[in-house]
N, C-alpha and C positions, 0 to 999 in steps of 0.2 A: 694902450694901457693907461693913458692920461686919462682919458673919459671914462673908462673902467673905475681908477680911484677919483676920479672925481665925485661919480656919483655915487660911488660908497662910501663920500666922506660924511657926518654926521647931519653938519647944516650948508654941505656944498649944493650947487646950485649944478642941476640937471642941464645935460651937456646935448645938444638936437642931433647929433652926428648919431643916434644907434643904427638907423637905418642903411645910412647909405654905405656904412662900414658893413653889415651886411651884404649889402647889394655886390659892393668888390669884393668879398671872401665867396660869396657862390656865384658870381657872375661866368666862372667855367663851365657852370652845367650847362649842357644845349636844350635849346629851345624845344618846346616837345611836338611842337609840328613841323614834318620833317619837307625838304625841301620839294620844288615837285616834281622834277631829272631824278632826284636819286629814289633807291629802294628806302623806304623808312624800317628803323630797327626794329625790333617785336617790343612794345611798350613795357616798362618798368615801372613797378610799386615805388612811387613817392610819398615820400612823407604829406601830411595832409599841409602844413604848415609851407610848404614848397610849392605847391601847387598855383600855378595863378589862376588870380581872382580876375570872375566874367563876371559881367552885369546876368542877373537870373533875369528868365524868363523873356527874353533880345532875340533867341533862334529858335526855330522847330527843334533841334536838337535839346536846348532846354525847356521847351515846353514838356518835352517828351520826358524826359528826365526826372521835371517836376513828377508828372502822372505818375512814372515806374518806381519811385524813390518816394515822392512824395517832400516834406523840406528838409532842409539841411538840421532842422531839430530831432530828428527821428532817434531812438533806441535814445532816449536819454541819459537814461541810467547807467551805458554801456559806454557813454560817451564822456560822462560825467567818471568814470571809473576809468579811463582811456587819461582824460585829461591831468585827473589827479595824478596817476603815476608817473606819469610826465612829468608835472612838476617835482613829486617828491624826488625822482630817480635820475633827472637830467634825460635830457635828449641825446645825450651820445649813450645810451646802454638801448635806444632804438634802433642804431645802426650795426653793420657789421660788415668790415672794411670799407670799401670808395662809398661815398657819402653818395647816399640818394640810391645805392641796392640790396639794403640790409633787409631784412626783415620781422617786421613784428610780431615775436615769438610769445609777446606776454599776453597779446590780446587775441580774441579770438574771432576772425573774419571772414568764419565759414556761413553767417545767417547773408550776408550782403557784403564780397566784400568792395571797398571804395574804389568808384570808377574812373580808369585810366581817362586821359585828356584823348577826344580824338583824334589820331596821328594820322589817319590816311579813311578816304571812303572807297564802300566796294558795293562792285554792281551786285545786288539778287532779284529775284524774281519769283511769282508765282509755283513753278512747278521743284522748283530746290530738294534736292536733298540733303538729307545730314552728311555725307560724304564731301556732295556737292559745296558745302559752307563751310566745312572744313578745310580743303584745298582753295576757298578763295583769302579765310582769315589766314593761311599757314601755320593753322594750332590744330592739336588732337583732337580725334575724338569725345574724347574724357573729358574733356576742359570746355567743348560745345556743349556735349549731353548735362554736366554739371550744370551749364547756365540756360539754358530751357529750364532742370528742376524748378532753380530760382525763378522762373516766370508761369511754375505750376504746369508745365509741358510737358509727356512722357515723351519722349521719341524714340525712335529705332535706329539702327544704323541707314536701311533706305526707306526711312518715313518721309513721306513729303511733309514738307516745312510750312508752317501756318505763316502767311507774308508778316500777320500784326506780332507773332513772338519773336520771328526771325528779327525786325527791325529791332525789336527792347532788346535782342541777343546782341546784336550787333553795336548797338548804344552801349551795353553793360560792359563788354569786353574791348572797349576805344573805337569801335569804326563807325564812320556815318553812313550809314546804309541809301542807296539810292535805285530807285525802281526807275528800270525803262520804260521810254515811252507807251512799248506795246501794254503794258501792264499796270498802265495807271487807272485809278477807278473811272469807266466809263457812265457808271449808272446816273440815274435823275432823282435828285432827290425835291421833297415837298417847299413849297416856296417858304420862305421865312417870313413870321407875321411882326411886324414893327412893333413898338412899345405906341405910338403915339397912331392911334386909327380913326379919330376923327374925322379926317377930311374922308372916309368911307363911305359908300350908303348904309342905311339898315336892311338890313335883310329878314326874312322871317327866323321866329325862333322854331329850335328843334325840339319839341317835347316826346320824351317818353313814357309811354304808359306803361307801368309794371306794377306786379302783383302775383298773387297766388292762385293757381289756377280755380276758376270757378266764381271768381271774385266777382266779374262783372268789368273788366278791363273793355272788352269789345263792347258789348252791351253801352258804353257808357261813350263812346267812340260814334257808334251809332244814334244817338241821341244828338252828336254836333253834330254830326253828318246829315241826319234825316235818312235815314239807310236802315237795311237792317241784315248788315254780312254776319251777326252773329247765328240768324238762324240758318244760314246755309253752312255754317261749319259743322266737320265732322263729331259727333256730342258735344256740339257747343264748346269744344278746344279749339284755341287757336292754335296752329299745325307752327306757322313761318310767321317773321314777321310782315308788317305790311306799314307801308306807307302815304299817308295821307295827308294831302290840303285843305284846312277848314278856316274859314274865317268867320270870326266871331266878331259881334256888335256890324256887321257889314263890310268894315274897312281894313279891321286888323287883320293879317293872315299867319295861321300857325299850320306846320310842319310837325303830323303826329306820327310815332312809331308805335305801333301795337306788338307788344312783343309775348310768348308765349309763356304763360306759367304754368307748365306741365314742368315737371323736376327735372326731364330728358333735355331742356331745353336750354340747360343754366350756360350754355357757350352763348345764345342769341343772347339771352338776359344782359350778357354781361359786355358783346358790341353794341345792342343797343345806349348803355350808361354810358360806353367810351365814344359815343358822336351826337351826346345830346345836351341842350342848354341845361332843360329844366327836368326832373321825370315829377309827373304824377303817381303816386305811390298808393292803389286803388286796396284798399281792406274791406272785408264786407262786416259790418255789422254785426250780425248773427255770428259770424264764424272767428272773428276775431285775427290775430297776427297770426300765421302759419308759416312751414318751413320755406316754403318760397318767397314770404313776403319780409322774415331776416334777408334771407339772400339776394332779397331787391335791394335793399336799404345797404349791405354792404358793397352790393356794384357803387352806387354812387356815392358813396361814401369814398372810395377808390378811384372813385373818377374823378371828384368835387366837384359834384352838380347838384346844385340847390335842390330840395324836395319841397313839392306840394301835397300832403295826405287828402285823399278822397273817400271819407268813410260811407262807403256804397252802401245801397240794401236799407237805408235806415225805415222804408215802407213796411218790414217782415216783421214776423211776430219775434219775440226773442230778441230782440236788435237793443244793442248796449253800449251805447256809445263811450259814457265815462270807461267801462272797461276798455275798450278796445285804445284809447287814449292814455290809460295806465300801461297798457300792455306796451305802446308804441315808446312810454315814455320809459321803460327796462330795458329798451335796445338801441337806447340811448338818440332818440328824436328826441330834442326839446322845444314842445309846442306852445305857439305863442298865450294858451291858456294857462300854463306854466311857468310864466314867464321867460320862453324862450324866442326864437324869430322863423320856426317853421309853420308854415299855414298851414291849418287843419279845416277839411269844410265838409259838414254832412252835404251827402247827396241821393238822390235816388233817379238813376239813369232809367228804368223803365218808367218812372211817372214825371220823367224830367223836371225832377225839380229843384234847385238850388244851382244848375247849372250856369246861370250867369254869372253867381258869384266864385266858382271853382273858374270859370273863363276870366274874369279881373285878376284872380288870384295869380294864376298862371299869366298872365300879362306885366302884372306888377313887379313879377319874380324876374320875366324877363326883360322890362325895363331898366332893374338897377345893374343887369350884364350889360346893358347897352350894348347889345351884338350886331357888330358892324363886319363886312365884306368886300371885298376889291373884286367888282365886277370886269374889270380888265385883268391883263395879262395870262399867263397860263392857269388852266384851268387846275385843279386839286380835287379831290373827291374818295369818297369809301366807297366798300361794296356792300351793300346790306344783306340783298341775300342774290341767287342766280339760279337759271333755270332752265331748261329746253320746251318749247314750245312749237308745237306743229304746225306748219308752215309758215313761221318767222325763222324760228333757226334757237339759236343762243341767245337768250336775254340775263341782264343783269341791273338788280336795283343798286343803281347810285344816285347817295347824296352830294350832291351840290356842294360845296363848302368854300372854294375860291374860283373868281373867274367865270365865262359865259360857256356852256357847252352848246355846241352847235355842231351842227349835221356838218360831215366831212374830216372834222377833228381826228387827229392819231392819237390813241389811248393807251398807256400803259399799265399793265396790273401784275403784280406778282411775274412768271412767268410765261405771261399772254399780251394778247396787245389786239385794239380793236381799232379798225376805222367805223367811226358813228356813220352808221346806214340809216337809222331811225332814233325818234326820240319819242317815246309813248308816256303818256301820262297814266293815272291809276286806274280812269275809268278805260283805258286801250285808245284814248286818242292820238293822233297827231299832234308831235309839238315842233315848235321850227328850234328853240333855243329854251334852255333851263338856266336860269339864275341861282346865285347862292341863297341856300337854306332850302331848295327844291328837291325833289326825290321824284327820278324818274327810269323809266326802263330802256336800258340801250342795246339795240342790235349789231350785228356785225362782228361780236368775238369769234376770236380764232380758235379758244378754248374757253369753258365753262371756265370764268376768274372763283377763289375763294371768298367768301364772305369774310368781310373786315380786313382786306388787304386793301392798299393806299390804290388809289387811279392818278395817275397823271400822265398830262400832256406832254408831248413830244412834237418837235417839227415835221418830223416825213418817217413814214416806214423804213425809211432805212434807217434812222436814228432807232427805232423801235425795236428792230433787229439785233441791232450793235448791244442796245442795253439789255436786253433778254440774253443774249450769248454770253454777255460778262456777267449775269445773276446766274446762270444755268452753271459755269465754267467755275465761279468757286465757290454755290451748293454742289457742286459734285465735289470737291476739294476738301470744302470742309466734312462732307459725311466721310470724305475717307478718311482723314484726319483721326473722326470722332471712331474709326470701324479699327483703326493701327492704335489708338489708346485703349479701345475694350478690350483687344486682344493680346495689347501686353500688360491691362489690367487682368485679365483673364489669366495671363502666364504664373503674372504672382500667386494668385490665388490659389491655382492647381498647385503650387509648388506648396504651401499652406496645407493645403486641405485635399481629400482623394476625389473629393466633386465639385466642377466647378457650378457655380450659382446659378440656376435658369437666368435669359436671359428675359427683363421688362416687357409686359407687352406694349405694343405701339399701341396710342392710345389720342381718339380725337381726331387732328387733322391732318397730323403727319399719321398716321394709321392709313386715312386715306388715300393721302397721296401715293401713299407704297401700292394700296393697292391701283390704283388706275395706271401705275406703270407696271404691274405685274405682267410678266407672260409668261401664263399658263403652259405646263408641260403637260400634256394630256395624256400623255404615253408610258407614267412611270406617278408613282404617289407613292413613292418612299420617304420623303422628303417631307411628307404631312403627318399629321396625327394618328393617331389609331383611330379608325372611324368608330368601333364601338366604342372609343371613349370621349368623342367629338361632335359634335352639330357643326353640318358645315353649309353655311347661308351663302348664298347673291343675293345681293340687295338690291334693290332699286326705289328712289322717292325723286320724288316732283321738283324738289330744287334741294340744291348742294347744301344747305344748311341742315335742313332735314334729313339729307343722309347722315352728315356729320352726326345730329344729333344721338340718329339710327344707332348708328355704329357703335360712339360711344356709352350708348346703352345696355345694348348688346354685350360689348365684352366688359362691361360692368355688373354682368350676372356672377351670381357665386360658380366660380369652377374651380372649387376643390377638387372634384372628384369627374365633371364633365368639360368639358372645355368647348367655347364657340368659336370656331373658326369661320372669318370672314372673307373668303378667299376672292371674291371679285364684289365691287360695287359701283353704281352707275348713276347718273339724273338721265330720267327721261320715261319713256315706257320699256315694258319687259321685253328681250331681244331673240330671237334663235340662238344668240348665241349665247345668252343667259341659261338656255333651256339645256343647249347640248356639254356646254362647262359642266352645269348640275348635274345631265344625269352620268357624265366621266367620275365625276366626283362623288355621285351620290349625295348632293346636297340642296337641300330645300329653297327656292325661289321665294324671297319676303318681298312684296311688292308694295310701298309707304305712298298710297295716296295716287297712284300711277297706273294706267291704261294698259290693256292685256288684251291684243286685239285673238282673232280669230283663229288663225293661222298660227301663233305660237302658244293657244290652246289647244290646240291638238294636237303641235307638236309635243308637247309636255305631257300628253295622255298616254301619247302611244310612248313617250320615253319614260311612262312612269316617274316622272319628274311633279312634284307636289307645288302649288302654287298659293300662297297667302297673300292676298289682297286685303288691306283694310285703312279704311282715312283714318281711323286713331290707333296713335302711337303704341299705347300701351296694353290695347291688344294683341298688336304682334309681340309685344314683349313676351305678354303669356303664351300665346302660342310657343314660343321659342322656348320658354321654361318649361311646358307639358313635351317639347321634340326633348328636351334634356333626361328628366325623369323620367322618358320612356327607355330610356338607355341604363339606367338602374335598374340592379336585379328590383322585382316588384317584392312588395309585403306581404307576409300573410294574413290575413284578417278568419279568425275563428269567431263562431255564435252558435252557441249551444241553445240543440232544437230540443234535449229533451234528456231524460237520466232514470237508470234504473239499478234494483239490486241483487244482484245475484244470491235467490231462496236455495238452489242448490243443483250441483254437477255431473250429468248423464253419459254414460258411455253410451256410445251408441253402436251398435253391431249388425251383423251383413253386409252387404254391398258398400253402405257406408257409415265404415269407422271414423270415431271420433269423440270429442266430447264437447257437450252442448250446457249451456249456461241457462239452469232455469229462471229466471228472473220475472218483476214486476216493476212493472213503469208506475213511477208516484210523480215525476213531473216531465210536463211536455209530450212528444212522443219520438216515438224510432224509426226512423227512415231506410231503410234496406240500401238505399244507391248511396248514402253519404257516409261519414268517415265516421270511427269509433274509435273509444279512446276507455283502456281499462287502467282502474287506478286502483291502488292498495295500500293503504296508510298513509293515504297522502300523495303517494309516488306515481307517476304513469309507468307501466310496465310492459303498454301493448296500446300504438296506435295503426290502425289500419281501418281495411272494407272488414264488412262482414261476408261470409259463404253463406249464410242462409240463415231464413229470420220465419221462424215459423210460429203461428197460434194456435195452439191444439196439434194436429196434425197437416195442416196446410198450410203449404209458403203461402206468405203474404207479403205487401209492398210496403206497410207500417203499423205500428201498433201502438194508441194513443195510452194516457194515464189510466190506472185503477187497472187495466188489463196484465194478465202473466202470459209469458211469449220465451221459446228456445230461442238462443243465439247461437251461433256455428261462426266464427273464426279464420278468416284466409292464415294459414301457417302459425297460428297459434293455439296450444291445447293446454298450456296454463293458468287456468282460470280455475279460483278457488271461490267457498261458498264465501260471501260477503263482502266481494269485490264490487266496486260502485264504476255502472257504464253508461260512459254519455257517446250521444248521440252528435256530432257537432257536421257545420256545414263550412267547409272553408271556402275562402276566397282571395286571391292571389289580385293587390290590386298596386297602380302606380303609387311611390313614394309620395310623400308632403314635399314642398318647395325647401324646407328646412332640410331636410339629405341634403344637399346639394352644397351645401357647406361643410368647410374642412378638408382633412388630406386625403385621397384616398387611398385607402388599407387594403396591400396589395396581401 
């Protein structure tokens, strides 16, 4: 009470004792981590001011904390309205009875509320269930499922539990979660690259060539090269990407990716930007910026890799350079003639000209990267594209990027893994070792790897093993995860609504993947679409990126009203078992650039099974759009051969009755075997055949203009004088590409 009025005397002199008087009035409360013999109590709401103070960010536990919380300034407003009432109200209207388990009735601590100290840790694991974590915290249901919401989780009573929500669950509610040893990450991840690379060698840089198809990408490729792979491509499309070594001035060596500017192709476009120094950004002259050549410029833009513009073509007639340099400078390139720092360099790849200086340019760009590599220790590397190849096996083009690959090496990729049996370079030679910035073909996969998945090194196959089992064990985990949130996403919905939502289609590279783990039931297609309202394709193309492409082509056609089902797809050539899927299923063989040997052409004859072979993309695309609109009722198409008017109306008697329409043809003429169409003020009131078409008195097969002719009627004898009749020839033909869009109107 001394220090009380002292410090409330007017000009008294502030007394140091607040604290430790304090410290003696709450020194009863127990410490909130409980001993380690006994059971600890189920943790109580403290006041925020009770709580002790930890150094942030000293354990995993507050790191983790930070991330799920984020800092202690959070909800400002919510805190700053917390605080004030505090002060205006006193801290004893917080409480309610024994000090330290009142509760805060004025504020509202249903968005986060403030997390318990952690009193005790407990084991989980991998496979958990919501039950399961219930009986290990000793708290309800209610009280888990609540704090999942809070970390954006749905779960179910026996959902398995995602290891990274369970851990934030576990934090948020007082306990420190700890995972057994069986269960800790086994996988490998990519070396870490230092801040300070220096003491490195240089390596070659990675350039890629992108652009809009027809540009002259390869063409210009070919020029370094001395080569000329453009004319042996399928119309002059590049299919896949490809990778090459060129060295320019003699001594320099560059790493080129030629990557395809077909529209089908925007997934390669956009690995190639994510593993390259510098891209060459090739526009043609003549044709100016197009839709592929935005969507170059936005890959690296996204990727942050410097651009060199290469304005091809400036040989052609039409070629406009200042436009095509306005054009580039609205998609926001700022070129050094605008005073910006991207190079711009005419060029003309078939009369090779200006090419040396588009080679400094690209040299210079990658000079100020200074891109340096640690040709020791474990190797790292992409997959650019992969392939099947007869009598080698499985190949796959990887880039270089850290580290020496050499023959013998264990590889890791996605959920495959290779010992290097070979090392091929681009032209199919033997290589004994690849260096970083190099792109070469490796043999030996156990499975075709995906394009733009990581490679890396591992000691022995059995580490290879081990990591593929712990990637396999929770991608199954997590799709179940994602398959128990759609389905009690799905519950809400139906409870909403009397339909629930179609589900997305798989789309890309998980599309594929579902399908190569598909098994086909061949016994039962209840399960599939209605075939008259579906096309349903096997695919097959020459490497996995190309399928990829395929596919998500494919089912990026309009199907409003048709739908493409892609129920098996493959790299390699077409199989028997391609052949007898299809013809169970009734569905069309699309074969992308891929070998159709003898034998599973005649199995596909005699199983009436259809086969589409073609090296350019986008003609199997039409093809697939003409299998669609065949599936569509067809249209009618009328053209009128000819018209006359009825001078006046005969009974006719004997044998045969009836009434016949005298008429004269004043345009075209009248055809006996084609359709007729009688109209009266306008209105049609009789379309059909005619029963007899006669001139004077003998049937005839037509009768041109300026001539009079009877007409006779299949089931019609209502024709009056001055009725106007045409002659019309119809024809029933496939829809336009445009049906094909919208709902269909059942």
């Amino acid at each position: 009470s001394g220090s009380g009025s002292g410090s409330g005397g007017g000009g008294g002199r502030a007394v140091p004792v607040a604290v430790p008087v304090l410290d003696d009035l709450f020194s009863f409360i127990p410490s909130p981590v409980a001993a380690p013999d006994s059971k600890p109590a189920k943790a109580k709401h403290q006041p925020l001011h009770l709580q002790p103070a930890k150094a942030k960010g000293s354990t995993r536990q507050d790191q983790r904390e930070s991330r799920l919380y984020g800092s202690d300034d959070r909800d400002d407003d919510d805190d700053d309205d917390g605080k004030n009432r505090s002060d205006d109200d006193g801290d004893d209207d917080d409480f309610d009875g024994e000090l330290g388990t009142g509760s805060r009735k004025r504020h509202n601590w249903s968005r986060r509320p403030a997390r318990p100290p952690a009193t005790r840790s407990v084991q989980i694991h991998k496979a958990m269930t919501l039950h399961m974590l219930a009986k290990a915290l000793e708290l309800s249901h209610k009280d888990i499922k609540q704090a999942f919401r809070r970390e954006g989780v749905r779960v179910d009573s026996n959902s398995v539990l995602p290891v990274d929500a369970t851990e934030n669950v576990c934090l948020q509610l007082g306990f420190l979660p700890e995972l057994p040893a069986s269960d800790v990450q086994r996988d490998v991840q990519p070396r870490r690259m230092p801040e300070d690379r220096s003491a490195w060698p240089q390596r070659p840089p990675v350039v890629t060539i992108m652009g809009h198809v027809d540009h002259g990408k390869t063409t210009l490729l070919d020029a370094y090269r001395q080569s000329s792979i453009a004319a042996g491509e399928a119309g002059g499309i590049t299919q896949h990407i490809g990778a090459f070594s060129v060295k320019l001035g003699g001594t320099r060596s560059i790493t080129f990716l030629d990557t395809p500017g077909h529209a089908a192709f925007s997934a390669m476009r956009a690995r190639g930007a994510q593993c390259t120094d510098v891209v060459i950004l090739v526009v043609a002259a003549d044709d100016g910026v197009m839709p592929q050549t935005i969507e170059s410029i936005r890959f690296a833009k996204e990727a942050n890799v410097p651009i060199v513009v290469a304005v091809n073509k400036i040989d052609k007639a039409g070629a406009n350079l200042d436009k095509v340099k306005q054009e580039l400078l609205k998609h926001g390139l700022q070129l050094e003639d605008y005073g910006g720092d991207v190079q711009c360099v005419p060029v003309s790849a078939l009369q090779k000209k200006n090419l040396d200086v588009l080679g400094d340019a690209v040299l210079l760009a990658a000079d100020l990267l200074d891109v340096r590599a640690d040709r020791s220790g474990d190797v790292n590397g992409v997959v650019l594209e992969s392939r099947v190849r007869h009598g080698i096996g499985l190949l796959a083009t990887v880039l270089v990027q850290l580290g020496t690959l050499k023959k013998g090496q264990c590889l890791v990729c996605g959920t495959t893994y290779c010992n290097v049996r070979t090392l091929l370079s681009e032209s199919g030679g033997s290589l004994k070792e690849a260096l970083p910035g190099q792109a070469v073909e490796i043999a030996g996969w156990k499975e075709l790897p995906f394009a733009g998945d990581l490679v890396l090194e591992v000691g022995s196959e059995a580490v290879a093993h081990d990591v593929i089992k712990w990637r396999v064990d929770n991608a199954v985990l997590s799709e179940q995860q994602t398959e128990e949130n759609s389905l009690l996403q799905d519950r809400d919905d139906r409870s909403k609504t009397a339909t629930a939502p179609k589900p997305k289609r798989a789309r890309g590279r998980n599309r594929v993947k579902q399908q190569q783990q598909l098994e086909l039931n061949t016994t039962t297609d209840g399960d599939r679409s209605d075939p008259a309202r579906s096309v349903r394709l096997v695919v097959r193309a020459d490497v996995l990126g190309s399928m990829e492409a395929l596919v998500d082509s494919l089912v990026a056609l309009p199907q409003g009203k048709i739908e493409v089902e892609v129920i098996q797809s493959g790299v390699g050539e077409v199989t028997e078992n391609d052949i007898e899927v299809a013809a169970t299923l009734g569905a069309t063989v699309l074969s992308f650039n891929s070998s159709v040997s003898g034998a599973v052409k005649r199995l596909a004859e005699k199983s009436k099974v259809q086969i589409q072979s073609d090296k350019v993309i986008y003609r199997l695309l039409e093809h697939t759009t003409q299998l669609m609109l065949e599936k569509l009722p067809k249209v009618r198409h009328d053209t009128t051969l000819g018209q006359a008017e009825v001078l006046e109306v005969f009974l006719l008697s004997g044998g045969k009755k009836g009434y016949v329409a005298g008429s004269r043809v004043h345009k075209g003429l009248l055809d006996a075997k084609k359709t007729f169409r009688v109209i009266r003020a306008g209105d049609t009131i009789f379309e059909g055949p005619a029963s007899s078409l006669r001139h004077f008195k003998e049937d005839v097969q037509s009768v041109t203009r300026g001539n009079e002719c009877g007409i006779a009627f299949t089931g019609f004898t209502d024709v009056k004088k001055g009725d106007v009749i045409e002659c019309l020839e119809v024809v029933y033909k496939p829809p336009q590409p445009d049906a094909l869009e919208g709902e269909d109107e059942e």
